[in-house]
C-alpha positions in Angstrom: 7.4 15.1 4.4 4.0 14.3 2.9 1.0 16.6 3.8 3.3 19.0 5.8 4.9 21.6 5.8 8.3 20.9 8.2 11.5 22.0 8.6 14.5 20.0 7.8 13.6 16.5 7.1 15.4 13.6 7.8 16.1 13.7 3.7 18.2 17.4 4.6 19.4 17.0 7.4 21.4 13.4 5.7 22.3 15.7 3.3 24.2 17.9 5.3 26.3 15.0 6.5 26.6 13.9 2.3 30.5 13.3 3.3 30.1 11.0 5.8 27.3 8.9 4.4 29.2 8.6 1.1 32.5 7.2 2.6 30.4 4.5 4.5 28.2 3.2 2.0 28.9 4.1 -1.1 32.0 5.1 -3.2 31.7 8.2 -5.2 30.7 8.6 -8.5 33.7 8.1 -11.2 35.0 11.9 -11.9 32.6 11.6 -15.9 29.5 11.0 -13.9 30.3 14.3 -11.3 30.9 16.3 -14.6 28.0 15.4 -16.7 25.8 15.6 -13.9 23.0 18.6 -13.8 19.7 19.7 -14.4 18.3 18.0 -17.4 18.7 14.5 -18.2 21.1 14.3 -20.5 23.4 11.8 -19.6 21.4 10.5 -17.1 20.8 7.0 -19.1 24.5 6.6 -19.7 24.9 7.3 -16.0 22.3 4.8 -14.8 23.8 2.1 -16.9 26.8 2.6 -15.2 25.2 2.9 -11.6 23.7 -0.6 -12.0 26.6 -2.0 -12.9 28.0 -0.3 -9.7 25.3 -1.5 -7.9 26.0 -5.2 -8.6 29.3 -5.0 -7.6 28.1 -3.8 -3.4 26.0 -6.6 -3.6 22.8 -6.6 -5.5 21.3 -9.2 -7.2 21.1 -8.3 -10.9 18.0 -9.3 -10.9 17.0 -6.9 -8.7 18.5 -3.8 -10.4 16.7 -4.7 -13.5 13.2 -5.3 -12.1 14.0 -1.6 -10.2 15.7 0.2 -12.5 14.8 -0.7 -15.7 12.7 2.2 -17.6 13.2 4.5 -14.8 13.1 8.1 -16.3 14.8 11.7 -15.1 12.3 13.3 -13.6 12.2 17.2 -14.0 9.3 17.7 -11.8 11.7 16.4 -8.9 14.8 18.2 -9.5 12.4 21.5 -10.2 10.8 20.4 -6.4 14.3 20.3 -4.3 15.0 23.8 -6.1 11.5 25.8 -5.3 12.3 24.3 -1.8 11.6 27.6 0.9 13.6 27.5 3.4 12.4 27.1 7.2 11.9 30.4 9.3 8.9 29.9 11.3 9.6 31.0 14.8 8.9 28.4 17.5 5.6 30.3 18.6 4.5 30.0 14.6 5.8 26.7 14.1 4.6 24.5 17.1 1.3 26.6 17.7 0.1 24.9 14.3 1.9 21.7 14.5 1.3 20.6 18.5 -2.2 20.6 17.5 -4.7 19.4 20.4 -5.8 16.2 17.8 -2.6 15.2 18.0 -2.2 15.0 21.7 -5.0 13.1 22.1 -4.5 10.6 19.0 -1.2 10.1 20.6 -2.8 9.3 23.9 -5.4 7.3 22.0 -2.2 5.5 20.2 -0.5 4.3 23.5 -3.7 3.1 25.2 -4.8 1.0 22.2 -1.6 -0.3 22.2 -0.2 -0.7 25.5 0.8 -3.9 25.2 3.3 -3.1 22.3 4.5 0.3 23.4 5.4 -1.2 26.8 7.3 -4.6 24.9 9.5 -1.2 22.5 9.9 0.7 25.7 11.5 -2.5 27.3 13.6 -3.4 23.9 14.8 0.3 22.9 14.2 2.1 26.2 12.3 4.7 24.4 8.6 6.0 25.9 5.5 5.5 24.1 4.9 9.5 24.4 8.4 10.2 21.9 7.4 8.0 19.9 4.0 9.3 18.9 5.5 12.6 19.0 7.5 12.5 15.9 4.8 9.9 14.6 2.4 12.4 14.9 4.5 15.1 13.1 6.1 12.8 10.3 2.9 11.8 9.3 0.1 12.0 11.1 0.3 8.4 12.3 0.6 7.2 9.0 -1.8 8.9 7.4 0.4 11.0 5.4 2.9 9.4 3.9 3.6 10.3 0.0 2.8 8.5 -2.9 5.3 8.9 -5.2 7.6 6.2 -6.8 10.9 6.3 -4.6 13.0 5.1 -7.1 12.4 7.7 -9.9 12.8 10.3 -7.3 16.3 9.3 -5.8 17.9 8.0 -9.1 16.8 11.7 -10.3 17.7 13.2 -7.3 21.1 10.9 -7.0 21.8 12.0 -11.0 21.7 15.9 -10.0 24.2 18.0 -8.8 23.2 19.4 -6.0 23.0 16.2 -3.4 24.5 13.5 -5.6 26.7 12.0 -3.3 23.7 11.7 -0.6 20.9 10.4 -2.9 23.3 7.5 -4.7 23.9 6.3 -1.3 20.0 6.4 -0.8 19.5 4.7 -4.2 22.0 2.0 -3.2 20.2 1.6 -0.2 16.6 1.2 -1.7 17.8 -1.6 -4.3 19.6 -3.3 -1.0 15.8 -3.0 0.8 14.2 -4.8 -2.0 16.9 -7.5 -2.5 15.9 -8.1 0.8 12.5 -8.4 -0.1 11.2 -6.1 2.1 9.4 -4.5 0.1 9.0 -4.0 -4.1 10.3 -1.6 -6.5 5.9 -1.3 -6.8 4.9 -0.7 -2.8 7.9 1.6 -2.3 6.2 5.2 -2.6 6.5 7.7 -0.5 7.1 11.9 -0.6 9.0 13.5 -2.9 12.6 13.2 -1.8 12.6 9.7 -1.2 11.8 9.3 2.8 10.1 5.7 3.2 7.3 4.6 5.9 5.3 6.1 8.7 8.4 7.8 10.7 10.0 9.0 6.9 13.2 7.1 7.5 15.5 7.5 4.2 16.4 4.4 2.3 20.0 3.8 4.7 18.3 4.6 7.7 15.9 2.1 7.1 18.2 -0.7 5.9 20.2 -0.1 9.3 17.6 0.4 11.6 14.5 -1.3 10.8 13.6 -3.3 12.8 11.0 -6.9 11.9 8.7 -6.2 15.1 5.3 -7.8 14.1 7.1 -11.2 13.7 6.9 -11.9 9.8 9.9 -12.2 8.9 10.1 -8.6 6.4 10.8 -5.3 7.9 7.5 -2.7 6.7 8.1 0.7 7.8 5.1 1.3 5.6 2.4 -0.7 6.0 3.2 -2.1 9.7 2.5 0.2 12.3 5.3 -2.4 15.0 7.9 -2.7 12.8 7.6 1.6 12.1 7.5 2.4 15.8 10.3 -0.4 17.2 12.6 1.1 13.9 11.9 4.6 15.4 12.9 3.5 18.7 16.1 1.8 17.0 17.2 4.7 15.7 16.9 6.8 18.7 18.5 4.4 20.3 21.0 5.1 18.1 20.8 8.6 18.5 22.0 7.8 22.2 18.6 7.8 23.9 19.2 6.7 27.5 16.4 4.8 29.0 14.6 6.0 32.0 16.1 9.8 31.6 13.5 13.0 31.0 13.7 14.8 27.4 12.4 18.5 28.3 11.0 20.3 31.0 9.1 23.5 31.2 10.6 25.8 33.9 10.7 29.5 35.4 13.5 31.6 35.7 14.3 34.9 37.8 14.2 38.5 35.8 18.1 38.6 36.9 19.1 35.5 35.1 22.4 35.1 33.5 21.0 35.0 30.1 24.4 34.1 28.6 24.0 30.8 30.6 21.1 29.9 28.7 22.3 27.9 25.8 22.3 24.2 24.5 26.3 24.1 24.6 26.0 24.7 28.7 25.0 22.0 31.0 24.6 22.4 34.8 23.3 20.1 37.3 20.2 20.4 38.1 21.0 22.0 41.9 23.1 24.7 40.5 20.1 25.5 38.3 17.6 25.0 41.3 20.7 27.7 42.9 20.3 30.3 40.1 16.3 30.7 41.0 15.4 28.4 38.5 12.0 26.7 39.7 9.8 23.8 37.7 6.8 25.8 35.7 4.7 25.1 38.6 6.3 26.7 41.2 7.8 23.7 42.9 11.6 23.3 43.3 13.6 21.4 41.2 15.4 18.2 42.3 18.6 19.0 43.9 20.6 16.5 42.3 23.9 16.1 39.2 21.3 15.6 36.7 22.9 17.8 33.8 20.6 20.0 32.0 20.6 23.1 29.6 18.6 26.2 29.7 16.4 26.8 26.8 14.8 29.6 25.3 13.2 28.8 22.0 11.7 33.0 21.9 14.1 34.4 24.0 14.2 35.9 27.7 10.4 37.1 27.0 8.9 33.6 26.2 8.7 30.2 27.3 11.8 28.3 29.4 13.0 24.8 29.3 15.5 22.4 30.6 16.6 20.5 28.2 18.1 17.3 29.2 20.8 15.2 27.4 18.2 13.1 25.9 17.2 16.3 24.1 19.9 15.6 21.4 18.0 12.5 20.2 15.6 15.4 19.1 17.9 17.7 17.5 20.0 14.9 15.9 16.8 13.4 14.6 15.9 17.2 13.0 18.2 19.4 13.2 15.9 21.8 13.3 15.9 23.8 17.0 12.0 24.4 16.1 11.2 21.3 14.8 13.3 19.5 17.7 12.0 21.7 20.0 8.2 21.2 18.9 8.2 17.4 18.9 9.9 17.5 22.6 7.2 19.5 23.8 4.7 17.4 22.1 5.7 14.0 23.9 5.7 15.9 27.4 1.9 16.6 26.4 0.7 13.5 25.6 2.3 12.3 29.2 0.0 14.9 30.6 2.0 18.3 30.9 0.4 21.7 30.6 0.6 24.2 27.6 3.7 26.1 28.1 3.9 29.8 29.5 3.9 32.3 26.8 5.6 34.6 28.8 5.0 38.1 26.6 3.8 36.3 23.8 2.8 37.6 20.7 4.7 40.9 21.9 7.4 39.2 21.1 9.3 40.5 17.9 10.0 37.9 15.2 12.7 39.1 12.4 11.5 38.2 9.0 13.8 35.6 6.9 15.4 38.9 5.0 16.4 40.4 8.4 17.7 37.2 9.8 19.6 36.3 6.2 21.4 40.1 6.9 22.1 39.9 10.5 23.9 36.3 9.0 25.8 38.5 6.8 26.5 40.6 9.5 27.5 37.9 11.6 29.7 36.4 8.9 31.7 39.8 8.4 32.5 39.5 11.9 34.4 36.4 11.4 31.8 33.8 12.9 30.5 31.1 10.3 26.8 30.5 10.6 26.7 28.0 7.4 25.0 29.2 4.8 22.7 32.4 4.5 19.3 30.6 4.7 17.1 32.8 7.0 17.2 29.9 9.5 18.1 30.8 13.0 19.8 27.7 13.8 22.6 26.8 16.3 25.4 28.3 14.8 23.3 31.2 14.1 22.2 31.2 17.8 25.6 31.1 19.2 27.1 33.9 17.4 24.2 36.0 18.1 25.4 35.3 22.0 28.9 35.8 21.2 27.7 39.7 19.7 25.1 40.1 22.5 28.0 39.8 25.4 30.3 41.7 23.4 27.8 44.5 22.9 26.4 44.6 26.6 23.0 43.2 25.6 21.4 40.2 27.6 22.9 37.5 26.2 19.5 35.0 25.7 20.9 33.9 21.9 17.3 35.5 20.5 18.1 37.4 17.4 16.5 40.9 17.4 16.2 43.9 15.4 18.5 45.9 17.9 21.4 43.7 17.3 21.0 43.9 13.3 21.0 47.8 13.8 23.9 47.6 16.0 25.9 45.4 13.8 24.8 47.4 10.6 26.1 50.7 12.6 29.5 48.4 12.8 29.6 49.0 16.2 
């Protein structure tokens, strides 16, 4: 994402789901292509002649394949990009102390009131709040300010022509040619970061041929240069993402020292009056409603920080980025900019944070075990969480899905 420095964009976290996006919008590459494939460009000519052949055959005019395709080049520089990538490790503390920044609270307040008028007319279409949608505005981009400014094309017919994330990035190529055929927008005005993400909210070439959406009224979906047509295609897509109009996203909370830790995970849901039952009161002090409203116990640092209950619309957040920080971050930003507090530190800085080499053993560690937490990235994500949980009840530790340097000892000593 241009000007940033996130976690898991929309570009990876397609990736991880290469399969999928493969079988529904583009066939894979004939077995040649797959094997000439890698990182030089060798080949890659004789594999571009053959992709806009491809190309013509789901649907694309000839003459746009030539006007977007023609003299496109490998590009090195792009490949050598998506391998010095570092993976993500900040901790939520790190992470959303630089990133839920006060300017952006207030430009996103600034945003809706300038604009009140259109935010209300998306809210009523898609059923989304103006406050989600300038949170992830906000962090994509800095409301547009920050959007990349390289050639798309070059990048994913590179990226589509390497190994690594073929499959993904021909479907994304496909995708582009598609948007301009639909004259949208030109193989000249489509720029944007490294990796291919288009517009203000970074969609990926599919995601924006599916879910843009023409909201200014002239007749050409511009996730780039129009500001309606970028927030309604947001809204779209969360939408999509099974956003349920009128529900809450995140809520800070307290919760007793004699919690049932192991309760505290995004897998659980309770209603609302069990949590109210358990001692679990809103960060103010006043009770919770006692009603079925499901939620989830969240604890981004552990039993010693911050609490939240996150509500179903809370996987819009972490299907947009899968991501638990990221997610997390742009949640809290949107119940900001509607006018909630800083969140409770709890112990704060006190709290230890393992570095990416102790997380990437207790992953090891964790794999030996027999759990599968994906690969061995440093990231402390979900499957990473839950198996910390799983080896915290087994080993009679609170059971808050926090990874922490006693565990790592405990599983080193093979107990």
């Amino acid at each position: 994402m241009a000007g940033l420095t996130l976690p898991l964009s929309i570009a990876t976290r397609a990736a991880l789901a290469a399969g999928a996006l493969a079988a529904l919008l583009l066939a894979p590459a004939p077995a040649s292509a797959q094997q000439n494939c890698g990182n030089n460009g060798a080949g890659f000519d004789q594999w571009l002649a053959g992709f806009k052949q491809e190309a013509v055959t789901q649907g694309v005019s000839p003459r746009t394949v030539a006007a977007a395709l023609n003299g496109i080049a490998y590009a090195p520089d792009i490949v050598a990009t998506d391998r010095g990538q570092k993976v993500f490790g900040q901790s939520f503390f790190q992470f959303s102390d630089r990133m839920v920044a006060n300017y952006r609270i207030q430009q996103g307040r600034q945003q809706i009131q300038k604009n009140p008028q259109l935010f209300a007319r998306i809210e009523q279409t898609f059923g989304v709040p103006g406050a989600v949608l300038v949170a992830f505005w906000g962090l994509e981009t800095d409301f547009g300010a920050n959007m990349g400014d390289k050639p798309t094309l070059r990048s994913v017919a590179t990226l589509a022509w390497d190994c690594r994330r073929a499959d993904v990035f021909r479907v994304q190529l496909l995708a582009a040619l598609k948007i301009i055929d639909r004259g949208d927008l030109t193989p000249q005005t489509m720029r944007g970061p490294w990796a291919g993400e288009l517009g203000q909210f970074q969609f990926l070439p599919d995601h924006y041929l599916n879910y843009g959406v023409d909201f200014d009224g002239d007749g050409h979906i511009n996730l780039i240069r129009s500001a309606p047509d970028a927030l309604a295609s947001a809204a779209n897509y969360l939408r999509a993402l099974g956003w349920k109009a009128g529900q809450p996203w995140l809520e800070e909370v307290r919760v007793p020292a004699n919690m049932a830790w192991e309760q505290a995970d995004l897998t659980i849901r309770h209603p609302r009056a069990q949590w109210a039952k358990a001692g679990v009161v809103r960060a103010g002090g006043g009770q919770l409603p006692a009603d079925q409203l499901p939620a989830s116990l969240l604890l981004p640092m552990g039993r010693f920080g911050p609490a939240f209950l996150a509500y179903p619309n809370f996987d819009a957040f972490t299907e947009w980025n899968n991501s638990l920080t990221y997610a997390t971050s742009a949640a809290y930003l949107a119940t900001r900019v509607t006018g909630a507090g800083p969140f409770n530190r709890g112990q704060g800085d006190a709290i230890p944070v393992l570095s990416m080499a102790q997380v990437q053993e207790l992953q090891r560690l964790l794999n030996a075990r027999g759990h599968h937490v994906g690969r061995i990235d440093g990231i402390v994500g979900a499957a990473t969480r839950e198996a910390v949980r799983t080896e915290q009840m087994r080993l009679g530790l609170p059971a808050d899905s926090y990874p922490t340097a006693e565990l790592v000892a405990a599983l080193r000593a093979g107990k």
